[in-house]
C-alpha positions as a Markdown table, in Angstrom:
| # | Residue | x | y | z |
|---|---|---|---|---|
| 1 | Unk | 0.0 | 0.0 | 0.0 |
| 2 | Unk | 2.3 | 2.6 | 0.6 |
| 3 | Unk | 4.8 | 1.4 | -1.8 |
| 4 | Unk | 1.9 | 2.2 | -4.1 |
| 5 | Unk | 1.0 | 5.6 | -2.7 |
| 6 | Unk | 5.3 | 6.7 | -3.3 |
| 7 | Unk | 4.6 | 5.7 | -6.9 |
| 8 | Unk | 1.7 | 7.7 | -7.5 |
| 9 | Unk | 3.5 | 11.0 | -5.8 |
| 10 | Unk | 7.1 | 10.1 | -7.6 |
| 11 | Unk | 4.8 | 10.0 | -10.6 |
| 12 | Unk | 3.0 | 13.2 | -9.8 |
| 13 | Unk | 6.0 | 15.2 | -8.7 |
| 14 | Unk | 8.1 | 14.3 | -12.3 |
| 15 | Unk | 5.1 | 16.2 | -13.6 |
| 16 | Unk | 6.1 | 19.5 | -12.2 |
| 17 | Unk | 8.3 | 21.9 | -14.1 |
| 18 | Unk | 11.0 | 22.9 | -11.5 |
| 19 | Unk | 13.4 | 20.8 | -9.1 |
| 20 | Unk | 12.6 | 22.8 | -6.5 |
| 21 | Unk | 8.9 | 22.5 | -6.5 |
| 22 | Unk | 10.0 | 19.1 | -6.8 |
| 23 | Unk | 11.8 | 18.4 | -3.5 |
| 24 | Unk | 9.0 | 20.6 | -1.7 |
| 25 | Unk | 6.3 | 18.7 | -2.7 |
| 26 | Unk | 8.1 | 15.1 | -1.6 |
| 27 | Unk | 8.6 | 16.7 | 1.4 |
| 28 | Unk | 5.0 | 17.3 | 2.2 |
| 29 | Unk | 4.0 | 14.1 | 0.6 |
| 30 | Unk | 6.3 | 12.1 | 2.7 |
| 31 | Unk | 5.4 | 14.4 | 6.0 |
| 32 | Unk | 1.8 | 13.0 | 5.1 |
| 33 | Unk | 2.4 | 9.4 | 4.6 |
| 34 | Unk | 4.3 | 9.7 | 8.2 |
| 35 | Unk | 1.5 | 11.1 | 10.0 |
| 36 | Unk | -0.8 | 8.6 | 8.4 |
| 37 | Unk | 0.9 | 5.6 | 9.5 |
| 38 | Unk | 1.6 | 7.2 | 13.2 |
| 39 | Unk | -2.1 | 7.7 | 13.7 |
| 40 | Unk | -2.9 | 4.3 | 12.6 |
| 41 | Unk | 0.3 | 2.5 | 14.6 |
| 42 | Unk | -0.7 | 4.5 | 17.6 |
| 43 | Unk | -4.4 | 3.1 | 17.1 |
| 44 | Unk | -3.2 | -0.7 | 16.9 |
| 45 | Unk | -0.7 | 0.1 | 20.4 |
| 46 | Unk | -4.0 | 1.3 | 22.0 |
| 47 | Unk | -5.7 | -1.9 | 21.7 |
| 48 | Unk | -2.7 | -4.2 | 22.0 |
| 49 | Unk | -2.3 | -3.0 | 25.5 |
| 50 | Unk | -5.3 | -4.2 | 26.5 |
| 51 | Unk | -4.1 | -7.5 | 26.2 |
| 52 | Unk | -2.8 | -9.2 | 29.3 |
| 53 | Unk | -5.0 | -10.1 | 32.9 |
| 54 | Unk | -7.3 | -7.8 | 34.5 |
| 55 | Unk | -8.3 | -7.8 | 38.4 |
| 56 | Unk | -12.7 | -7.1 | 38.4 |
| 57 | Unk | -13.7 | -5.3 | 41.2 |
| 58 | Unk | -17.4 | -5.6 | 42.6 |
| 59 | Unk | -19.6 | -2.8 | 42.1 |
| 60 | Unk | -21.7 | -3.4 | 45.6 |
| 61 | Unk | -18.6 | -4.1 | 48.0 |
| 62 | Unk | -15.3 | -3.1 | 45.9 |
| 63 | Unk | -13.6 | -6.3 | 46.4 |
| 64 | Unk | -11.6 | -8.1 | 43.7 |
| 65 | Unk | -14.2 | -10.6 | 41.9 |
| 66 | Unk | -11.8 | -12.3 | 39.3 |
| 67 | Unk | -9.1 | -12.3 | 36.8 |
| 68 | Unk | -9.9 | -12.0 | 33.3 |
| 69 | Unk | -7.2 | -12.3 | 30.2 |
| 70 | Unk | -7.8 | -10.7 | 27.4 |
| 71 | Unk | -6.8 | -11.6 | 24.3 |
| 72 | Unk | -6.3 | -11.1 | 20.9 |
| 73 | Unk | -7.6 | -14.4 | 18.4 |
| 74 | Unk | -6.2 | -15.5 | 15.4 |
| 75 | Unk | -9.7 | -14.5 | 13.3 |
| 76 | Unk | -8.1 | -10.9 | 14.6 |
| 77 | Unk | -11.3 | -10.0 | 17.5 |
| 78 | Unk | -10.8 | -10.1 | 21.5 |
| 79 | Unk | -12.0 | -12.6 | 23.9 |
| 80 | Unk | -11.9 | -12.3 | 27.3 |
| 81 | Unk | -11.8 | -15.7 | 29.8 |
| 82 | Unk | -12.0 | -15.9 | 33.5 |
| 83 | Unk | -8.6 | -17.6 | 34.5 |
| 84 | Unk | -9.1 | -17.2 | 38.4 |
| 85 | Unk | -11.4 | -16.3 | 41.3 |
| 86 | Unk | -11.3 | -15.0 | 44.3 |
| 87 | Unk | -14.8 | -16.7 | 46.0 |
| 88 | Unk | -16.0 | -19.4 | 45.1 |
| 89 | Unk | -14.0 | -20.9 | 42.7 |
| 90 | Unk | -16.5 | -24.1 | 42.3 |
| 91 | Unk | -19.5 | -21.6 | 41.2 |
| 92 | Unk | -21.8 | -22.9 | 38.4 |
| 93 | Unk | -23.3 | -20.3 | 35.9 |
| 94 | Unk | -26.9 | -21.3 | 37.0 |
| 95 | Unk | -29.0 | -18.5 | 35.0 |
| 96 | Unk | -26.7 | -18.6 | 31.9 |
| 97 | Unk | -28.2 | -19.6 | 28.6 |
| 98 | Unk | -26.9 | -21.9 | 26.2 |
| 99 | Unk | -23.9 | -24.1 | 25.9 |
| 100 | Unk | -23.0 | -22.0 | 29.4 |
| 101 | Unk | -25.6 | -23.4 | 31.2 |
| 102 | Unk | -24.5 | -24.7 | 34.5 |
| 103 | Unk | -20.7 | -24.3 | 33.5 |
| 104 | Unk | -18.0 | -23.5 | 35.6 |
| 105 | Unk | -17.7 | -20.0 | 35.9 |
| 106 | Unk | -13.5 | -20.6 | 35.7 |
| 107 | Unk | -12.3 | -21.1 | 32.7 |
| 108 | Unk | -15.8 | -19.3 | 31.1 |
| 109 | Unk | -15.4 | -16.8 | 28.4 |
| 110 | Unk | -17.2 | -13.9 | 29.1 |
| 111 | Unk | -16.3 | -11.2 | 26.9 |
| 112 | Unk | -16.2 | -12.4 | 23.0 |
| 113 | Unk | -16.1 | -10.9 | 19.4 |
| 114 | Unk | -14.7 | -7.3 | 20.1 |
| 115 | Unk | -12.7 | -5.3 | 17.5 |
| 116 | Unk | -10.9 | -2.6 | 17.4 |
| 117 | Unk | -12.3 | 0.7 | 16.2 |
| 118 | Unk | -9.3 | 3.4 | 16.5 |
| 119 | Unk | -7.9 | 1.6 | 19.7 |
| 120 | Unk | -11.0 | 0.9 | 21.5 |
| 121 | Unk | -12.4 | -2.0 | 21.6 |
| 122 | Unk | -16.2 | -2.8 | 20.7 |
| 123 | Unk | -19.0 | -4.1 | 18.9 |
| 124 | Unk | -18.7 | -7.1 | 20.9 |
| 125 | Unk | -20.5 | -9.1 | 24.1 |
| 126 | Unk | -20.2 | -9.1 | 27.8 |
| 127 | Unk | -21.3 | -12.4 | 29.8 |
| 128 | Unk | -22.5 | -11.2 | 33.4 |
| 129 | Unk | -22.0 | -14.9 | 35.2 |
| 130 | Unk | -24.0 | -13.8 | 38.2 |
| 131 | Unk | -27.2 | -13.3 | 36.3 |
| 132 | Unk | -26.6 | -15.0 | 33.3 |
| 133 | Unk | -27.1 | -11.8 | 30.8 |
| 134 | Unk | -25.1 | -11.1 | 27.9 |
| 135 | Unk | -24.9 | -7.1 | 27.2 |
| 136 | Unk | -23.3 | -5.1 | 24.4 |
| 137 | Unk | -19.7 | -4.6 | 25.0 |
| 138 | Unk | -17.1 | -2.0 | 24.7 |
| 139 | Unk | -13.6 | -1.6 | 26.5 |
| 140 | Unk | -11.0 | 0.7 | 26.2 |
| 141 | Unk | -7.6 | 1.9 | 28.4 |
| 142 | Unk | -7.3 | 4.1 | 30.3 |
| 143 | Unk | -4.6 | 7.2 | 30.0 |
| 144 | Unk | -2.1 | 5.2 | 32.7 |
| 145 | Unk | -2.5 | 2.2 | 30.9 |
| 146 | Unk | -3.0 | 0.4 | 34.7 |
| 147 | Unk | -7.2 | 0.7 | 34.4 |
| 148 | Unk | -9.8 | -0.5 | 31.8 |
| 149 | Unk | -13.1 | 1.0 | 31.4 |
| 150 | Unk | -15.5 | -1.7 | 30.8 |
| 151 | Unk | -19.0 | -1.0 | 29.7 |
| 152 | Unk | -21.7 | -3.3 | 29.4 |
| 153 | Unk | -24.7 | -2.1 | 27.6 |
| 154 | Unk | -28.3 | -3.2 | 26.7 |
| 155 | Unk | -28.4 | -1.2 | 23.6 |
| 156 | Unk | -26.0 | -1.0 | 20.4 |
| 157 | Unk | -25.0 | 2.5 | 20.8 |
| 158 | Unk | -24.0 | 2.3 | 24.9 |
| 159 | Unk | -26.9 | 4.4 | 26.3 |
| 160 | Unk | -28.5 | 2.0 | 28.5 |
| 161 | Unk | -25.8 | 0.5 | 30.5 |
| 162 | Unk | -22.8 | 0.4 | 33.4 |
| 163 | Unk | -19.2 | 1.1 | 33.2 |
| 164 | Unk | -16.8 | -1.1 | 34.8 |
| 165 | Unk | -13.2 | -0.3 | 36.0 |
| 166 | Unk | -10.9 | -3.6 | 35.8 |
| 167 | Unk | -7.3 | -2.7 | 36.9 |
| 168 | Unk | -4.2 | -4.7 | 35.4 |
| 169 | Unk | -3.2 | -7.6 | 37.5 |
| 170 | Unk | 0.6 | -8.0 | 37.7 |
């Protein structure tokens, strides 16, 4: 691709009458094909580092629930699986539908299909293993790159909802 987009500006540029006007306008093309790929590389960097395992913290009581690892699958979307809890670590997901019914909550995938739309990370699912309910999903890092703001939604655009803050387990 942007072996392509040199040869279109070499080709445009041998069009202009002067040297000069030449060099300058290589200059700017190249100062643009730099910026384009920084804002796209700094995009992917976002949502790479929200990879790794994430502490959940309780919204009633603010103690640690579990440890989720998020990762990125070869079919190029996020996934999210519980990989340790803090209570009850024999606990069955009772009210959950489908081939989750009465699974082990370890070991359960809860957050599934997300991709990444300018380093944030959505347009997937959220498993809620206490009640059983699947919401809309969308995750993104926060600016110290320690916290993740997790929001589970009932509706497509993130109106109806709750946010989440996971923190990265070390």
């Amino acid at each position: 691709f942007c072996t392509y987009i040199l040869y279109l500006c070499k080709k445009t540029i041998s069009l202009l009458p002067n040297l000069q006007t030449r060099k300058q306008e290589m200059k700017k093309t190249l100062f643009t094909i730099m910026l384009f790929m920084s804002i796209v590389l700094s995009g992917y960097a976002q949502a790479n580092k929200i990879i790794g395992k994430w502490k959940t913290i309780d919204d009633k009581d603010g103690s640690a629930k579990s440890i989720v690892e998020i990762f990125k699958a070869t079919n190029g979307k996020y996934y999210g699986k519980i990989v340790k809890l803090f209570k009850e670590q024999d606990r069955k997901c009772t009210d959950c539908q489908g081939s989750n019914k009465d699974k082990p909550i370890l070991g359960m995938m809860i957050v599934e299909n997300l991709v990444d739309k300018d380093g944030k990370l959505a347009e997937g699912t959220i498993l809620d293993p206490k009640n059983g309910k699947v919401y809309n999903c969308s995750i993104n890092i926060d600016g110290n790159d320690d916290k993740l703001n997790v929001r589970g939604s009932l509706d497509r655009f993130g109106m109806v909802g709750r946010n989440q803050t996971w923190i990265r387990f070390k």
